[in-house]
DSSP file (Angstrom, degrees, kcal/mol; ACC not computed):
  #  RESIDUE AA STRUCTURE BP1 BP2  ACC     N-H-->O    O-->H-N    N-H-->O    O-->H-N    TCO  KAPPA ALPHA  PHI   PSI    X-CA   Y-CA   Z-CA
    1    1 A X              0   0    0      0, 0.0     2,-0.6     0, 0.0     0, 0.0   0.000 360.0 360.0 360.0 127.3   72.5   11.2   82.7
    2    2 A X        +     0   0    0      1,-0.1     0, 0.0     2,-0.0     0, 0.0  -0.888 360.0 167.3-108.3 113.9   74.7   13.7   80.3
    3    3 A X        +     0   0    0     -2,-0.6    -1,-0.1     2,-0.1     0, 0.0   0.811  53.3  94.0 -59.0 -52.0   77.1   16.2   82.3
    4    4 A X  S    S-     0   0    0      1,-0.1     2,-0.3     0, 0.0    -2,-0.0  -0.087  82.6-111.4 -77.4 152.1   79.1   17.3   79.1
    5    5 A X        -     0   0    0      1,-0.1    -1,-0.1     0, 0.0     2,-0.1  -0.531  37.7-117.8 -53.1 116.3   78.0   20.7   76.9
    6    6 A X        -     0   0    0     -2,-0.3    -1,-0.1     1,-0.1     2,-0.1  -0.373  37.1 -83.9 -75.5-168.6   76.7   19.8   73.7
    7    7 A X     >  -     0   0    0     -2,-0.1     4,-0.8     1,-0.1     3,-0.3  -0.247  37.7-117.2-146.3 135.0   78.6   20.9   70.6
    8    8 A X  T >4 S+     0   0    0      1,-0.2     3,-1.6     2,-0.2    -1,-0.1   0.945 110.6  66.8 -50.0 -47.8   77.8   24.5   69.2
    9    9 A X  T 34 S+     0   0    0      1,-0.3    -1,-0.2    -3,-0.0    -3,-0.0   0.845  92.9  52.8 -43.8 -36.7   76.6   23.1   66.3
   10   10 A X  T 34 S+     0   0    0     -3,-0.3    -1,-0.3     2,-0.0    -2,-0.2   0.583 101.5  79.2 -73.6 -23.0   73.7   21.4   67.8
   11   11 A X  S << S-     0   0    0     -3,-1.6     2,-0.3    -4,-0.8    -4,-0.0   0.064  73.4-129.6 -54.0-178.5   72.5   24.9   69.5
   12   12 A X        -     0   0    0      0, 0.0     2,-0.5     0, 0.0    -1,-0.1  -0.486  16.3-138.9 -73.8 167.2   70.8   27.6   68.1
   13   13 A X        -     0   0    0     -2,-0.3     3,-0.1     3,-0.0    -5,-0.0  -0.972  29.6-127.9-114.3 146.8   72.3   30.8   68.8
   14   14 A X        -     0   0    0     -2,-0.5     2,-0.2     1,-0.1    -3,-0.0  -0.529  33.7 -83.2 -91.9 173.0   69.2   33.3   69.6
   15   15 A X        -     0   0    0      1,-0.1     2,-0.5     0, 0.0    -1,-0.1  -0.343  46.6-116.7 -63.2 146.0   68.8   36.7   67.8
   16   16 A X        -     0   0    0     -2,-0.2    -1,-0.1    -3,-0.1     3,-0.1  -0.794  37.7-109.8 -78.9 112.8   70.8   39.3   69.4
   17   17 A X        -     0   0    0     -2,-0.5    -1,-0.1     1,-0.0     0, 0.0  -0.236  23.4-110.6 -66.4 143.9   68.5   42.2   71.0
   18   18 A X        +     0   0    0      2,-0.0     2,-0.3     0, 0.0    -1,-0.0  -0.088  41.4 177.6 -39.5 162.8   68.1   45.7   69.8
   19   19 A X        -     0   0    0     -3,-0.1     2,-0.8     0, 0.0    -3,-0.0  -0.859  29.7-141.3-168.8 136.1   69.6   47.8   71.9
   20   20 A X    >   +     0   0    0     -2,-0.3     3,-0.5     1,-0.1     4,-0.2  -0.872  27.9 167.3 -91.3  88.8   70.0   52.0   71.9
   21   21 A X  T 3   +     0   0    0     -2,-0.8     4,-0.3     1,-0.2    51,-0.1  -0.133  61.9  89.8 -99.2  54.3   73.6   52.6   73.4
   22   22 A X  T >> S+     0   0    0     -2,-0.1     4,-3.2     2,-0.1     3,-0.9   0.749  84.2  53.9 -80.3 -56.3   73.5   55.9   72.3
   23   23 A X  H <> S+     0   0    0     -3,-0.5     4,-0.6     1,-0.3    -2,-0.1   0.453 109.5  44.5 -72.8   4.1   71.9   56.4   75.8
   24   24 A X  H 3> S+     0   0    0      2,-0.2     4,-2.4    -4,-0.2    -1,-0.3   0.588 116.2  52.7 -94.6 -34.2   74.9   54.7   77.8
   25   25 A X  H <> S+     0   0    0     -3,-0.9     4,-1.6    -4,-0.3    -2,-0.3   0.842 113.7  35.8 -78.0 -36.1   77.0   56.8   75.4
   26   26 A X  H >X S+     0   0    0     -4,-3.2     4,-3.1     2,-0.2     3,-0.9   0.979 116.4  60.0 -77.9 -72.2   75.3   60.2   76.1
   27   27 A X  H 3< S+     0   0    0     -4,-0.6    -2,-0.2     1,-0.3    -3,-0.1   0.633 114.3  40.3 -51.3 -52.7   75.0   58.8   80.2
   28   28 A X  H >X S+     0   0    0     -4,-2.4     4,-2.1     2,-0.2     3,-1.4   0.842 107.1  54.6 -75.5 -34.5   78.9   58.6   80.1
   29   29 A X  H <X S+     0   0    0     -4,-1.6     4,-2.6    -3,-0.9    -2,-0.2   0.853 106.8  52.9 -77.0 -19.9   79.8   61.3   78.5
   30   30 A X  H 3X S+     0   0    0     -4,-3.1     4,-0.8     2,-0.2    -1,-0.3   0.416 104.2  54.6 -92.3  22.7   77.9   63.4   80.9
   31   31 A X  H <> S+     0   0    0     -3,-1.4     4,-1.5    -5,-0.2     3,-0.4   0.886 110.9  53.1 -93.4 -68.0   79.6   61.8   83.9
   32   32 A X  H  X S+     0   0    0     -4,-2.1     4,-2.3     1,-0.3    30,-0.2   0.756 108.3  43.0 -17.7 -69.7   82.6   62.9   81.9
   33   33 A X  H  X S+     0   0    0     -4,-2.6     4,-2.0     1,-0.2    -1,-0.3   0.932 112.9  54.3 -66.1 -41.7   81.6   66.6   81.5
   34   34 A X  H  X S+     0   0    0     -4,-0.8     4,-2.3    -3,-0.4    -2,-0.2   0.810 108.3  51.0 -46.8 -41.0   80.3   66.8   85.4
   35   35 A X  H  X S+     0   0    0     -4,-1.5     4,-3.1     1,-0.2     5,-0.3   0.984 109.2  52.9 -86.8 -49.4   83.9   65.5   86.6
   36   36 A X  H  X S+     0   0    0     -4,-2.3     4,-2.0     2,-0.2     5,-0.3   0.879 106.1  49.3 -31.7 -54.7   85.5   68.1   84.4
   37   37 A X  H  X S+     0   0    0     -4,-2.0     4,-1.7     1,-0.2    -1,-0.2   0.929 113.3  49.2 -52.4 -50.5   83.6   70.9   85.8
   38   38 A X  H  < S+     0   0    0     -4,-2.3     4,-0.4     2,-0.2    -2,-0.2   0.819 110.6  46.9 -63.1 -40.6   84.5   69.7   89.1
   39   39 A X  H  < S+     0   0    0     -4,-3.1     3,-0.4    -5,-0.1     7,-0.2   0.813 111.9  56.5 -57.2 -28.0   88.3   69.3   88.5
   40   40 A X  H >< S+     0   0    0     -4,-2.0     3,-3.2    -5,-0.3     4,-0.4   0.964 107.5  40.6 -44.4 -74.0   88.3   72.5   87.0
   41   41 A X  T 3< S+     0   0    0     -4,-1.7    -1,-0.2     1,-0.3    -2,-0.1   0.520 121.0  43.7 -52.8 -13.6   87.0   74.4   89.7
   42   42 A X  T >> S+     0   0    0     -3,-0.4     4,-2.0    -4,-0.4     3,-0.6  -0.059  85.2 119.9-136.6  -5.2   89.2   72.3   92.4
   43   43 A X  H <> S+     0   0    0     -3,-3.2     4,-2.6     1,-0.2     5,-0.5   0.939  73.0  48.1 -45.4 -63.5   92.4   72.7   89.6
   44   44 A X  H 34 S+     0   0    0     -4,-0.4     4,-0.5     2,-0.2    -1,-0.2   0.785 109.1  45.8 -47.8 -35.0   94.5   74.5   92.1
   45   45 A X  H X> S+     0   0    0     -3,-0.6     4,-0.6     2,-0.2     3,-0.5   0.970 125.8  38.5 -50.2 -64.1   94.1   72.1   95.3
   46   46 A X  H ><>S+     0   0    0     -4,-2.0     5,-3.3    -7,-0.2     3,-0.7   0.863 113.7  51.4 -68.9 -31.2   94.9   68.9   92.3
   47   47 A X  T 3<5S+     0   0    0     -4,-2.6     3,-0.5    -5,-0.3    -1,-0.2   0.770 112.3  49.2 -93.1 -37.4   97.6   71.0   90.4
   48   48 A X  T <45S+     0   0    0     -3,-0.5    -1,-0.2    -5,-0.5    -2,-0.2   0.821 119.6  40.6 -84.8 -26.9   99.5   71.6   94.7
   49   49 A X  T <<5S-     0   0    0     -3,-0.7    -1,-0.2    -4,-0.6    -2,-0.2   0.033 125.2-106.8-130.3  19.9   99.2   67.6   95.3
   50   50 A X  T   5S+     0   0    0     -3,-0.5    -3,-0.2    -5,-0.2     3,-0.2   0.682  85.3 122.5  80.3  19.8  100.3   66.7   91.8
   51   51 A X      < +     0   0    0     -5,-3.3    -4,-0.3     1,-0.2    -5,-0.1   0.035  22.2 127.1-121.1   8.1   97.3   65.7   90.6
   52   52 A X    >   +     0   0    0     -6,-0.6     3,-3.9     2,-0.1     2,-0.7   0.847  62.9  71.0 -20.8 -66.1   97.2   68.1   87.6
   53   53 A X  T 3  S+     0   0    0      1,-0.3     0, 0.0    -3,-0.2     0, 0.0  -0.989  70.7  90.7 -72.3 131.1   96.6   65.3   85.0
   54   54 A X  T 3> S+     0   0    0     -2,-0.7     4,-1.6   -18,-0.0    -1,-0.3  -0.857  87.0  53.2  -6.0 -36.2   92.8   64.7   86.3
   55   55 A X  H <> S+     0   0    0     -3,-3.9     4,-1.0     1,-0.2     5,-0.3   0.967 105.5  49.7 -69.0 -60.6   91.6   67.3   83.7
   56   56 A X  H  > S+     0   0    0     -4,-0.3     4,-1.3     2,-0.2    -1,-0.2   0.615 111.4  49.2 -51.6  -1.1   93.3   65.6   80.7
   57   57 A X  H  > S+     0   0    0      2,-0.2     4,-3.5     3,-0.1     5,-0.5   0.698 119.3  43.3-102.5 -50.7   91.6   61.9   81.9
   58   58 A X  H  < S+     0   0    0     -4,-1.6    -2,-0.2     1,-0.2   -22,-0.2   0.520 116.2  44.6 -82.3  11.9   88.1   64.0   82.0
   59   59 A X  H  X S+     0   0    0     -4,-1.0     4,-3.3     3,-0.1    -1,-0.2   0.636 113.9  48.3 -94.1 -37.1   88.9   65.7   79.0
   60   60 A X  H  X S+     0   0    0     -4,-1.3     4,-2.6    -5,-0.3     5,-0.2   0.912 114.3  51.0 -46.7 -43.4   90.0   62.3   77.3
   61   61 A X  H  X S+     0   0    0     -4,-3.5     4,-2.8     1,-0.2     5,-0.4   0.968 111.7  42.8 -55.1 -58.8   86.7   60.7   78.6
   62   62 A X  H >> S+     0   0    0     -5,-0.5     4,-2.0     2,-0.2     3,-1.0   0.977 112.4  52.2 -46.7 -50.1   84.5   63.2   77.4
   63   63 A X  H >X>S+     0   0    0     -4,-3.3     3,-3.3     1,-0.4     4,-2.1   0.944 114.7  50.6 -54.8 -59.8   86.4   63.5   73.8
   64   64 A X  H 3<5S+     0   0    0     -4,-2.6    -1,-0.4     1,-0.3     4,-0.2   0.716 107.0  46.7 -48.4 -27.7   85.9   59.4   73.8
   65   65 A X  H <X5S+     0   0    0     -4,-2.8     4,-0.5    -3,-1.0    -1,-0.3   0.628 111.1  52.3 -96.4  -2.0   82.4   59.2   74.5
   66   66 A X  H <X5S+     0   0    0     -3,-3.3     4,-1.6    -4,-2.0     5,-0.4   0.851 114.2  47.8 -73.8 -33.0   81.5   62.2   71.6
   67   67 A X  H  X5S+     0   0    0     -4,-2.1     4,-0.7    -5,-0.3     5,-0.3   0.783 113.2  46.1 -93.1 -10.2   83.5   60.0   69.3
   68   68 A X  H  ><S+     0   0    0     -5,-0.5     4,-2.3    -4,-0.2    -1,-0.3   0.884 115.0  44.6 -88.7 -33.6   81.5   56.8   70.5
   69   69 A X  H  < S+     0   0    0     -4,-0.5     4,-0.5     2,-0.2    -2,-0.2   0.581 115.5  49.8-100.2  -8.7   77.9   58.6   70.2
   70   70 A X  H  X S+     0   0    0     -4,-1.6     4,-2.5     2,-0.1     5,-0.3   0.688 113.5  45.7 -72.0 -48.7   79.3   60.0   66.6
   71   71 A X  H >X S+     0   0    0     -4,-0.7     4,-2.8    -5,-0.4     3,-1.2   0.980 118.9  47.1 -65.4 -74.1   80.4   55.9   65.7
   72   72 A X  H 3X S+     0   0    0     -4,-2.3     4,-2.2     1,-0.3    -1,-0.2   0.781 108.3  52.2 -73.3 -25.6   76.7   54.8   67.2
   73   73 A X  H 3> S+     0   0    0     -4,-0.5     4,-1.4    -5,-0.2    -1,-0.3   0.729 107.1  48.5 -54.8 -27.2   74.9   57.0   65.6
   74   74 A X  H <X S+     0   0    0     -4,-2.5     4,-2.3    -3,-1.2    -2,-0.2   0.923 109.4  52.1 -35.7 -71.3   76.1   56.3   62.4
   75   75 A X  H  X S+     0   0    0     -4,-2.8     4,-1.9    -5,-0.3     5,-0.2   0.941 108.0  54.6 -37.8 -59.3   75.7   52.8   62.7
   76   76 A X  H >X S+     0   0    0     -4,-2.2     4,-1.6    -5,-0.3     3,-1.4   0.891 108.1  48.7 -43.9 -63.0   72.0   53.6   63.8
   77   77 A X  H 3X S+     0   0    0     -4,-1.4     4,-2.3     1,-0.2    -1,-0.2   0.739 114.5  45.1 -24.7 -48.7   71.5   55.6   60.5
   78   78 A X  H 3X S+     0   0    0     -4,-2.3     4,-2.0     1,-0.2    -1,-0.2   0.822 112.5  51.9 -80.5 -25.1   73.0   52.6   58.1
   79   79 A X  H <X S+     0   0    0     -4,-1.9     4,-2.1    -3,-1.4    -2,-0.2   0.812 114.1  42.3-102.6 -32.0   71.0   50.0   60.0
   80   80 A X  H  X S+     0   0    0     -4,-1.6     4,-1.3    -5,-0.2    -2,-0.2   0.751 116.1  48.2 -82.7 -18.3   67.5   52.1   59.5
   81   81 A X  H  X S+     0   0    0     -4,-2.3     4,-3.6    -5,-0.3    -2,-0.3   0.904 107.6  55.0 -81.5 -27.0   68.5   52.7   56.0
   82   82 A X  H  X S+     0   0    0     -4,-2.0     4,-1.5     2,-0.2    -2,-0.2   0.992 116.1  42.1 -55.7 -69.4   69.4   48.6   55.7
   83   83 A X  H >X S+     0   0    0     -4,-2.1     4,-1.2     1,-0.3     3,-0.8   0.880 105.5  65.4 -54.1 -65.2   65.7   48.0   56.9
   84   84 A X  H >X S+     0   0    0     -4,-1.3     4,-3.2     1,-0.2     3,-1.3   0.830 110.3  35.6  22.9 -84.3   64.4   50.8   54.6
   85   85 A X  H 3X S+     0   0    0     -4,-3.6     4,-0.7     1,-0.3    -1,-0.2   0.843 105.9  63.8 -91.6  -8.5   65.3   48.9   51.7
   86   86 A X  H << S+     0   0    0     -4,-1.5     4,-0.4    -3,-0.8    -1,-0.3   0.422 105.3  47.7 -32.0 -30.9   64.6   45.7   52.8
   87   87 A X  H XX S+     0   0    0     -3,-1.3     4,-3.1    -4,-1.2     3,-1.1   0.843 114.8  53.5 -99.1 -44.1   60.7   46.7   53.1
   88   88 A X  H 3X S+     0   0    0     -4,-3.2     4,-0.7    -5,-0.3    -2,-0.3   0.647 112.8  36.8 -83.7 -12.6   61.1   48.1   49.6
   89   89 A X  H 3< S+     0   0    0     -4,-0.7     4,-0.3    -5,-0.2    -1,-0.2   0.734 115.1  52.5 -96.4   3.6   62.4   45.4   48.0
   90   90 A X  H <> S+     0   0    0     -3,-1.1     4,-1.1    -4,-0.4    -2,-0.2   0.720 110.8  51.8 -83.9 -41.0   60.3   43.0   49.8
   91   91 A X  H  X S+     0   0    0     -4,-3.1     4,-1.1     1,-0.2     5,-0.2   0.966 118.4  37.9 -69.6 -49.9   57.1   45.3   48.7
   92   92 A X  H  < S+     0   0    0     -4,-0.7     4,-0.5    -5,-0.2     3,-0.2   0.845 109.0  55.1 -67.2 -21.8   58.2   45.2   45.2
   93   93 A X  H  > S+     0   0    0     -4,-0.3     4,-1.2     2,-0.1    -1,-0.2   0.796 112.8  52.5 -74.8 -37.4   59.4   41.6   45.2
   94   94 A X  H  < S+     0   0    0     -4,-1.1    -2,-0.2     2,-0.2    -1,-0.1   0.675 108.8  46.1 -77.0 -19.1   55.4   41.2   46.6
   95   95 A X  T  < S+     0   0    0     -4,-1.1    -2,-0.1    -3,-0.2    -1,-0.1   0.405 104.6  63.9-107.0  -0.4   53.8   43.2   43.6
   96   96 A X  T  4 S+     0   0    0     -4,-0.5     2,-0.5    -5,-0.2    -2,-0.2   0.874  96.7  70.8 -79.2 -52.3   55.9   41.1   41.1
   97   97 A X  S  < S-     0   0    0     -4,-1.2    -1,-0.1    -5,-0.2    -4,-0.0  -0.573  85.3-126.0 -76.8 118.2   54.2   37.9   42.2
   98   98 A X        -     0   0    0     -2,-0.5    -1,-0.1     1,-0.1     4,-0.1  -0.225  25.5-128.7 -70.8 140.2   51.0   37.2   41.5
   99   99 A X  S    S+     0   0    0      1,-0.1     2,-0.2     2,-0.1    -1,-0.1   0.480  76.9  33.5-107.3  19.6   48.9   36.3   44.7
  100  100 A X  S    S-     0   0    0      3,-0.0     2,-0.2     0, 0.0    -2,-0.1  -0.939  90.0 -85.4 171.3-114.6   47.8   33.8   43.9
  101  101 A X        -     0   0    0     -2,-0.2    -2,-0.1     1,-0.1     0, 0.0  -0.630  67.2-114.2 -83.5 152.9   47.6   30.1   41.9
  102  102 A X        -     0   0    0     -2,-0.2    -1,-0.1     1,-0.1     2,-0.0  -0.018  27.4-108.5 -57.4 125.2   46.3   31.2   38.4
  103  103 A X        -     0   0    0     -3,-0.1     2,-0.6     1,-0.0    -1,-0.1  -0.386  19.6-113.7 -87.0 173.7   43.4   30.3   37.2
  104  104 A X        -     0   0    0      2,-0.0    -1,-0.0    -2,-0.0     6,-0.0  -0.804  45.5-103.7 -98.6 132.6   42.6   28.1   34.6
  105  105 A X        -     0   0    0     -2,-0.6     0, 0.0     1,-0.1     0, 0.0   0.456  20.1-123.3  -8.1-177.3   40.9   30.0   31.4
  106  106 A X  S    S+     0   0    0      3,-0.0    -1,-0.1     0, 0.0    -2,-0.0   0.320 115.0  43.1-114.0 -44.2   36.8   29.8   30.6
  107  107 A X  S    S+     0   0    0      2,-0.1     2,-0.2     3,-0.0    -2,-0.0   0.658  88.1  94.4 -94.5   4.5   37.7   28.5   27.3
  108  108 A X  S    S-     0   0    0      1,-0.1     2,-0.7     0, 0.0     3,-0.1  -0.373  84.9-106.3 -84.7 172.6   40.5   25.9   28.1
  109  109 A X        -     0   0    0      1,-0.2    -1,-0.1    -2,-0.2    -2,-0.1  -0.761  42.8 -83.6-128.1 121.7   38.8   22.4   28.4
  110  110 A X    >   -     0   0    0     -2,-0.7     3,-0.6     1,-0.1    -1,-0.2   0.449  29.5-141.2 -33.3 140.4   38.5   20.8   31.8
  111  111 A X  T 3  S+     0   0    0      1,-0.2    -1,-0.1    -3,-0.1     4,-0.0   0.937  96.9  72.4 -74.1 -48.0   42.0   18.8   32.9
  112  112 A X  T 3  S+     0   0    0      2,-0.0     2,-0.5     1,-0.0    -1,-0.2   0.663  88.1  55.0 -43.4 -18.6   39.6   16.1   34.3
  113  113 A X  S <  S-     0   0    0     -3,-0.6     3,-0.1     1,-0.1    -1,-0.0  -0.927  96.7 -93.5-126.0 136.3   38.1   14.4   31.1
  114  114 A X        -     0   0    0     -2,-0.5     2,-0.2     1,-0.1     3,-0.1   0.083  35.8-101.7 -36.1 129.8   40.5   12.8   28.5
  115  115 A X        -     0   0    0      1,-0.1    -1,-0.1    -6,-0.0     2,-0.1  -0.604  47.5-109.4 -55.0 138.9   41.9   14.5   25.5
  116  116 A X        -     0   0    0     -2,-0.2     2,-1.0     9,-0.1    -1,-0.1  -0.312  29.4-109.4  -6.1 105.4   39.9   13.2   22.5
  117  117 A X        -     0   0    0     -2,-0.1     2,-0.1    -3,-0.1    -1,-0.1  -0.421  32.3-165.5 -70.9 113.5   41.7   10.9   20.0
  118  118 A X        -     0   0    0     -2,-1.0     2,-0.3     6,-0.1     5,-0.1  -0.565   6.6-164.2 -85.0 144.5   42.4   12.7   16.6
  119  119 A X    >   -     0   0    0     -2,-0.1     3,-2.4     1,-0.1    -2,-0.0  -0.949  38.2 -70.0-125.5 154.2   43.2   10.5   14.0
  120  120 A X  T 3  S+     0   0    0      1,-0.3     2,-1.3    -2,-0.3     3,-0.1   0.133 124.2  11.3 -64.5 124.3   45.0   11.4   10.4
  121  121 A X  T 3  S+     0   0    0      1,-0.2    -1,-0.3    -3,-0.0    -3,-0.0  -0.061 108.4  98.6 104.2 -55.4   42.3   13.2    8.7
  122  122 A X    <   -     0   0    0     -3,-2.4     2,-0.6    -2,-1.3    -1,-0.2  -0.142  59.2-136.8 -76.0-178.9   39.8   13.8   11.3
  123  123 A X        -     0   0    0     -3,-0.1     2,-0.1    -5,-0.1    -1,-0.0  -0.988  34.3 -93.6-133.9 146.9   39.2   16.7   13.3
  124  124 A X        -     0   0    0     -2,-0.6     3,-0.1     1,-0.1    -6,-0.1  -0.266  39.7-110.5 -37.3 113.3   38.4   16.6   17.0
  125  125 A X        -     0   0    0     -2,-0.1     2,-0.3     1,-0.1    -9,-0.1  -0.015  41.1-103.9 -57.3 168.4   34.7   16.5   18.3
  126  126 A X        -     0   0    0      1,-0.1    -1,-0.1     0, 0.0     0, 0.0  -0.613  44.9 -95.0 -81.9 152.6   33.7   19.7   19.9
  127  127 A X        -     0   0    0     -2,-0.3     2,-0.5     1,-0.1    -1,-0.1  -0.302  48.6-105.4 -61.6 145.6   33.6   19.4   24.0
  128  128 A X        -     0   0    0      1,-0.1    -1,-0.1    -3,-0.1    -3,-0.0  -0.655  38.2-104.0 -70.2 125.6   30.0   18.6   25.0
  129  129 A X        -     0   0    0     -2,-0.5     2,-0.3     1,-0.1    -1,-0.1  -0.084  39.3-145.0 -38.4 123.0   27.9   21.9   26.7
  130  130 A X              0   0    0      1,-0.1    -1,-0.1    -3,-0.1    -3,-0.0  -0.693 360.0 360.0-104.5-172.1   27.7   21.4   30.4
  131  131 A X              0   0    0     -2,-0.3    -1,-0.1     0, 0.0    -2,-0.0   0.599 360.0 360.0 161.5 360.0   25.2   22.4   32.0
């Protein structure tokens, strides 16, 4: 019986799932704008107990999760144009190659029966008609 972890090497590592965090990024950043509104509106109460900086941490939050849903959108954009051209060079790469093995000619001369021995001077019988 083996206790011990085998060796990375010996693993696989699986594919890593798609994922949209756009929508954790949007999800936060409106947690973000809600607590703003509400510190706002409460400023004088936090501003009498010293508690002033609450806006700037909900204004920081918000700024950071625009700049995070700017950053993952991007990404998204580069990663549908990577597939993009990936089907289009994979469709041309497909129309380059013939699809499939070639056939062999009407007039080229069967591979199964032996070339004919020419000797100095003669010429080669003609194939026999099949038929």
């Amino acid at each position: 019986m083996r206790f011990a972890r085998l060796p990375m090497e010996e693993r696989p590592t699986p594919p890593a799932p798609r994922t949209d965090d756009r929508v954790a990024a949007l999800a936060g950043s409106a947690v973000w704008a809600v607590s703003l509104v509400v510190v706002l509106v409460e400023r004088d109460a936090l501003l009498a107990d010293d508690r002033g900086w609450w806006v700037w941490c909900c204004v920081a939050g918000l700024a950071l999760g625009l700049v995070g849903l700017l950053h993952l959108q991007r990404r998204e954009i580069k990663h549908r144009t990577a597939v993009r051209r990936a089907r289009r060079e994979a469709r041309a790469a497909a129309r380059e190659v013939p699809a499939g093995p070639a056939r062999p000619s009407a007039t080229a001369a069967p591979s199964s029966s032996p070339a004919p021995a020419v000797s100095d001077g003669e010429a080669a019988p003609a194939p026999e008609p099949r038929g």
